[in-house]
MITORNU-164737 format. One line per field, with one value per atom (N, C-alpha, C): residue number from 1; residue in one letter; x, y, z. Coordinates in steps of 0.2 Angstrom, whole numbers. Last residue first. Layout:
<tifis>
n: c(NUM  ...)
res: c(a  ...)
east: c(X  ...)
north: c(Y  ...)
up: c(Z  ...)
</tifis>
This chain:
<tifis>
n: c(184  184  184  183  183  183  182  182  182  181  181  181  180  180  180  179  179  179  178  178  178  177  177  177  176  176  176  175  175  175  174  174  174  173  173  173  172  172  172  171  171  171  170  170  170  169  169  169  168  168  168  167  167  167  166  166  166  165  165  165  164  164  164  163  163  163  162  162  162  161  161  161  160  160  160  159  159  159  158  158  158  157  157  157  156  156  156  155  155  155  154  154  154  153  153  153  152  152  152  151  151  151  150  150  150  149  149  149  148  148  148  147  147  147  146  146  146  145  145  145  144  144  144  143  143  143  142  142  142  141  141  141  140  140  140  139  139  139  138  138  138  137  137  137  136  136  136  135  135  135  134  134  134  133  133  133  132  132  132  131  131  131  130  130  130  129  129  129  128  128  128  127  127  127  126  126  126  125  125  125  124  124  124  123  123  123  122  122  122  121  121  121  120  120  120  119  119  119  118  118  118  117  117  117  116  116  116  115  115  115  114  114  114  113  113  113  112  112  112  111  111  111  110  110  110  109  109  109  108  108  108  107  107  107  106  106  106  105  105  105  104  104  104  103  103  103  102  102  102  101  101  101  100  100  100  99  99  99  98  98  98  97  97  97  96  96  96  95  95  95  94  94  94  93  93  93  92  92  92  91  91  91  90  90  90  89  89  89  88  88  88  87  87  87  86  86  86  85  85  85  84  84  84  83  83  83  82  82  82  81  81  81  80  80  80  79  79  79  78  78  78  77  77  77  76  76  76  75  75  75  74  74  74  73  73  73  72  72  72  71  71  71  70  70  70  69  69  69  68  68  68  67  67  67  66  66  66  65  65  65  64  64  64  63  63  63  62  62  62  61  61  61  60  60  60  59  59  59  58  58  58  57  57  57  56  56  56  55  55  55  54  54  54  53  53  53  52  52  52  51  51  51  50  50  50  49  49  49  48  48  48  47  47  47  46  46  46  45  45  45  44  44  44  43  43  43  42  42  42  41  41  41  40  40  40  39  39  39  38  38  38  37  37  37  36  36  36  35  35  35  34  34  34  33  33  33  32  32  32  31  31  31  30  30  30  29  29  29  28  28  28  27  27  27  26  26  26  25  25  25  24  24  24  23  23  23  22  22  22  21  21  21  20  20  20  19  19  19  18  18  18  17  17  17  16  16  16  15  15  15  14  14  14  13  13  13  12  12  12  11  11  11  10  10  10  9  9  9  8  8  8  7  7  7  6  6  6  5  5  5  4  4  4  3  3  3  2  2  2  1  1  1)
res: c(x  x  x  x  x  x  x  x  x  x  x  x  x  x  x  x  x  x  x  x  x  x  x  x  x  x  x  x  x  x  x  x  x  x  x  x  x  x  x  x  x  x  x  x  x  x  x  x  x  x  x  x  x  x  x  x  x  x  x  x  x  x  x  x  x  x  x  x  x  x  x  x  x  x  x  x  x  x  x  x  x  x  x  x  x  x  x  x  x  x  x  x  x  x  x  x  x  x  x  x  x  x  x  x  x  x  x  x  x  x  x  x  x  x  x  x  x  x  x  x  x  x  x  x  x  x  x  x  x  x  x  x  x  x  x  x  x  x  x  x  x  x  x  x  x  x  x  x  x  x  x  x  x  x  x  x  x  x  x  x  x  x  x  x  x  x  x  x  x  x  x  x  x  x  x  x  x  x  x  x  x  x  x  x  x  x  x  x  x  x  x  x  x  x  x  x  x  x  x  x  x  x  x  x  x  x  x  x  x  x  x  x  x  x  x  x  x  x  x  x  x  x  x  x  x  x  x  x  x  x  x  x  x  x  x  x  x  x  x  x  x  x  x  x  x  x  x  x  x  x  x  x  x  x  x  x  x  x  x  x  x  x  x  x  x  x  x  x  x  x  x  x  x  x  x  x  x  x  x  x  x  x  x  x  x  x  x  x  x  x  x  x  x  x  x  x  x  x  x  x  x  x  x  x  x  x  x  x  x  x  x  x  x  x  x  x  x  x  x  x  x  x  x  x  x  x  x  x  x  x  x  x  x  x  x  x  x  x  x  x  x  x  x  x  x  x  x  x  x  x  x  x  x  x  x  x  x  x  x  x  x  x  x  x  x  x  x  x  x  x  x  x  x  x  x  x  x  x  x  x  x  x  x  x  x  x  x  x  x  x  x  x  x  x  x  x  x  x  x  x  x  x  x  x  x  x  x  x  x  x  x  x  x  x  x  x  x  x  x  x  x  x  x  x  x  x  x  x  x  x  x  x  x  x  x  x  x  x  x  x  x  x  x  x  x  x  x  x  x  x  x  x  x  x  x  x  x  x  x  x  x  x  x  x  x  x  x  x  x  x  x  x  x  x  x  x  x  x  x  x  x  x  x  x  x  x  x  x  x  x  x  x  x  x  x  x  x  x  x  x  x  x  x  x  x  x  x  x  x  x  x  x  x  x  x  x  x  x  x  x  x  x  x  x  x  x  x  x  x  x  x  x  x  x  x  x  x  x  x  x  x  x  x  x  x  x  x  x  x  x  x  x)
east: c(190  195  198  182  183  189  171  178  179  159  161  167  162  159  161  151  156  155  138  141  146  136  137  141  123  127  128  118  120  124  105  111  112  98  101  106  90  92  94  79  84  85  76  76  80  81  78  81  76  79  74  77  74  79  73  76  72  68  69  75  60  68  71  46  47  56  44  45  48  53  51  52  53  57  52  58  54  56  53  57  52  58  55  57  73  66  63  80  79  73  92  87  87  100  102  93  114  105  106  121  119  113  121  122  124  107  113  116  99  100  108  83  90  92  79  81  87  66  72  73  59  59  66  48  54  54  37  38  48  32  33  37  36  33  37  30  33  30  33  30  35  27  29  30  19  23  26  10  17  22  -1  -1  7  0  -1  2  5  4  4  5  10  5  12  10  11  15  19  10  19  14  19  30  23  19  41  38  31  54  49  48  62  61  55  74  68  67  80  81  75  85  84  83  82  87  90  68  72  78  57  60  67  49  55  53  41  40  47  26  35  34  20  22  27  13  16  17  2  2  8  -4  -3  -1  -3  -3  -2  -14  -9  -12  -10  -13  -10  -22  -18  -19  -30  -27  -21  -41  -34  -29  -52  -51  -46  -49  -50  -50  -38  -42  -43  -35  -35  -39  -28  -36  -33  -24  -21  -30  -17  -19  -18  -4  -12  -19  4  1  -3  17  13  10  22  22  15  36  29  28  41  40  34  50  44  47  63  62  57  61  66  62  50  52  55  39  43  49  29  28  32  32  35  33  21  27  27  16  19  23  10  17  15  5  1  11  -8  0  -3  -16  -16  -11  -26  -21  -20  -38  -36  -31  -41  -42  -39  -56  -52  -50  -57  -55  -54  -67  -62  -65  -76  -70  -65  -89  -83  -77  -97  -98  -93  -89  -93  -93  -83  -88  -87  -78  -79  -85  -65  -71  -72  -59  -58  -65  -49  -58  -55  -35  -43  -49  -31  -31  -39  -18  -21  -24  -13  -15  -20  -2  -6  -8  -1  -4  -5  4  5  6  8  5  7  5  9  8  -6  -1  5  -6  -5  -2  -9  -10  -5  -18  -14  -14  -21  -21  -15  -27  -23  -24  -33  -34  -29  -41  -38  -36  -48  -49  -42  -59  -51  -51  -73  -67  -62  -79  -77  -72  -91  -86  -87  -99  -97  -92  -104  -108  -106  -107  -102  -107  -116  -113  -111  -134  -128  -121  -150  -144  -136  -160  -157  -151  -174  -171  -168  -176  -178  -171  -174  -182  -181  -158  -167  -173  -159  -154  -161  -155  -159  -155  -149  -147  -152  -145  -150  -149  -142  -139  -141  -154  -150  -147  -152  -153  -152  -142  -147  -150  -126  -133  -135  -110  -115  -121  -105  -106  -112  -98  -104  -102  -88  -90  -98  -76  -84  -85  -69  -68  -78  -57  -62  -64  -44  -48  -55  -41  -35  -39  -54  -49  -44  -54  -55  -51  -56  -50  -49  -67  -66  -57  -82  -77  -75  -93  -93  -85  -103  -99  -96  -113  -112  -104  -126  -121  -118  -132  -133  -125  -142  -137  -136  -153  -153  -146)
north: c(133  138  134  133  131  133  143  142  137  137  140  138  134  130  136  145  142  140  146  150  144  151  145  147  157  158  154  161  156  159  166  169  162  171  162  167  174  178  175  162  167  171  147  148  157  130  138  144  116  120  127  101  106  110  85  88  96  70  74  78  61  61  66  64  60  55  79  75  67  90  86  80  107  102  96  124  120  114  144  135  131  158  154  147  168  168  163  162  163  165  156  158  159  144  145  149  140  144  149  129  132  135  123  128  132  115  113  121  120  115  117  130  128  120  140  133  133  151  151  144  162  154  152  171  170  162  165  169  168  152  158  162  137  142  146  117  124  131  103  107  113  86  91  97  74  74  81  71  71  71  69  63  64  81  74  70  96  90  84  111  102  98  126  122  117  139  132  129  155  150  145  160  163  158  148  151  156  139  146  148  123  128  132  113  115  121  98  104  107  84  86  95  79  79  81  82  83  82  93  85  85  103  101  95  120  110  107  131  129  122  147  140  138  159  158  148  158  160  157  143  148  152  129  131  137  120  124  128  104  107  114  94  99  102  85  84  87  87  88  86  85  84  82  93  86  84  104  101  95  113  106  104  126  124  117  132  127  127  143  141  136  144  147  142  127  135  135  116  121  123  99  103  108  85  89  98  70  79  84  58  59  67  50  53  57  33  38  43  22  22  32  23  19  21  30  24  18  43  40  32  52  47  46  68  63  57  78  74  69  95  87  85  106  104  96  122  115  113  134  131  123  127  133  131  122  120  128  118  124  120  107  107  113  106  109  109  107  101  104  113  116  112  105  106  112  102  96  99  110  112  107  109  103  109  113  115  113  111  109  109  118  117  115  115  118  116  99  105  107  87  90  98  72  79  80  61  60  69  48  55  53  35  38  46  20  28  31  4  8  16  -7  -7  -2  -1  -8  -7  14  10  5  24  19  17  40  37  32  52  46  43  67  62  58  77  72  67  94  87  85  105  102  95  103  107  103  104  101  104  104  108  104  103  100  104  112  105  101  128  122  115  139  138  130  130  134  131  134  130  134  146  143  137  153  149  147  173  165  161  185  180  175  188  190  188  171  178  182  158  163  169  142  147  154  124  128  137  111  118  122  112  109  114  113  115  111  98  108  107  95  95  101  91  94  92  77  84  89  64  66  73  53  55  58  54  49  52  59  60  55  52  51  55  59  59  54  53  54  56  55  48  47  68  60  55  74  76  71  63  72  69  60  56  61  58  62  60  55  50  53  58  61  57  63  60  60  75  74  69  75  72  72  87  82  81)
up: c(87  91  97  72  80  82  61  63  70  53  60  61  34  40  45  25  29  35  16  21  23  0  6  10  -12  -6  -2  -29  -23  -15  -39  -34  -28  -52  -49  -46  -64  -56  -52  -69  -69  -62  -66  -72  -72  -57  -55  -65  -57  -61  -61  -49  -51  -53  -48  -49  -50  -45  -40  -42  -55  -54  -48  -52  -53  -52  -50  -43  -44  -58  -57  -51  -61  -58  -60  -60  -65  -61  -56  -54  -61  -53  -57  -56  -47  -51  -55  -34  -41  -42  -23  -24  -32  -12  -19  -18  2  0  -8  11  5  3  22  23  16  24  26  28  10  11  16  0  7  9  -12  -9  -2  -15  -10  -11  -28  -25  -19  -34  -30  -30  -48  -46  -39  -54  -58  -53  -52  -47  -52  -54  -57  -50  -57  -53  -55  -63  -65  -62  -65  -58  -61  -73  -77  -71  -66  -72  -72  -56  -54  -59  -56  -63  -59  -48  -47  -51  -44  -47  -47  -31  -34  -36  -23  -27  -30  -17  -16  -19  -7  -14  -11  -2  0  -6  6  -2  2  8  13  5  2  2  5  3  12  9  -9  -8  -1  -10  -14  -11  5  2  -4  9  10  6  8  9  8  9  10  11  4  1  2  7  12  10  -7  1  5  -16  -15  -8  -27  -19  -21  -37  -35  -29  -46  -38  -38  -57  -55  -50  -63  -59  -59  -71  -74  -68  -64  -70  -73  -51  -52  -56  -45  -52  -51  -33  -33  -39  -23  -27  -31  -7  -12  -17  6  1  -3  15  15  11  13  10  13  12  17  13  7  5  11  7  9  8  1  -2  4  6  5  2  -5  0  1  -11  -11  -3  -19  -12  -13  -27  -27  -24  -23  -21  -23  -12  -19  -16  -1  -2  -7  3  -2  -1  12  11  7  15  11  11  20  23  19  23  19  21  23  27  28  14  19  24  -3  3  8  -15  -13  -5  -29  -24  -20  -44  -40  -31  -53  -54  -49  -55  -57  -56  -50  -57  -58  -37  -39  -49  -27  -31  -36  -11  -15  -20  3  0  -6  17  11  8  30  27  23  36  40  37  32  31  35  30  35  30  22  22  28  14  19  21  3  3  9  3  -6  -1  12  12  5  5  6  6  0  7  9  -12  -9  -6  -6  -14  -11  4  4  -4  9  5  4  22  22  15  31  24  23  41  41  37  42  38  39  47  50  47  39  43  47  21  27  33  11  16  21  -6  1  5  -14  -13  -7  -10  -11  -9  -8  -15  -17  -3  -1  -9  -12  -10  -7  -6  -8  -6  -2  -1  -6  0  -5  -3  6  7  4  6  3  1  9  5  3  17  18  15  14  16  14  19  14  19  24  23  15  40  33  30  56  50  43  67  66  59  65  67  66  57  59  63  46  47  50  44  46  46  33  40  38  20  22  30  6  13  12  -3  -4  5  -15  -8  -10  -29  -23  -15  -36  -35  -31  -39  -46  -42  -29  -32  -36  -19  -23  -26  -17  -21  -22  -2  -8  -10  9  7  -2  24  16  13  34  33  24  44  37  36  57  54  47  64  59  57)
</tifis>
């Protein structure tokens, strides 16, 4: 059987619509009693695209993107999203293992092996980044690496914003610029 399904996630920045599957329903066998399966919705290998007049905002690749409806949350796997400003400047993309996505509050945090470029052509490495839709806000407690070119500035802790495309590493601030290659 086809189960077809048209589900509204992350309030309004995804909608995924397709099919999923044949066979079975997804109903799941636990010690003799039928139950519902945990997640309202799971998808794999998704493809996601958002326009706002005529122009990409969001475009996203991730292995699984799993939907709990009465938790208000998004869990994705091996994630990858770029951003365009839709008042022009220069896209943001952003990697992780991981990501969970508040639909409510419209917050996104990434965790795992977090890397993305934009801001000015800087490439950056974090263990976890948080990101505020509404305020456009992004923050990472933890290491943080920026690279650009042949500067590379590290730190404990980031604050910034996507709106002005600025960021501010908060201690342990070590810089290093490696010179240009001698020519000879």
């Amino acid at each position: 059987m086809r189960l077809f399904f048209l589900a509204t996630l992350l309030g309004g920045l995804l909608v995924f619509s397709g099919c999923s599957g044949t066979g079975e329903t997804p109903l799941q066998q636990e010690r003799g009693a039928w139950r519902d399966a945990d997640e309202d919705v799971r998808v794999e290998g998704i493809h996601f695209r958002e326009w706002m007049k005529g122009r990409l905002l969001w475009d996203l690749d991730a292995r699984t993107a799993t939907y709990y409806h009465e938790d208000e949350k998004v869990f994705f796997q091996q994630v990858g999203v770029v951003y365009h400003p839709p008042e022009g400047g220069q896209s943001v993309t952003l990697r992780a293992d991981h990501a969970c996505y508040e639909t409510g509050r419209r917050r996104l945090q990434a965790e795992g092996n977090v890397q993305g470029a934009g801001a000015q052509g800087f490439r950056f490495r974090a263990d976890s980044l948080s990101y505020d839709l509404e305020s456009k806000n992004v923050k990472s407690p933890g290491k943080v690496l920026l690279e650009k070119d042949r500067l590379t500035v590290e730190g404990i802790g980031m604050e910034g914003s996507l709106a002005d495309q600025t960021f501010v590493l908060l201690s342990s601030v070590r810089t290093v610029f490696d010179p240009p290659p001698v020519v000879r």
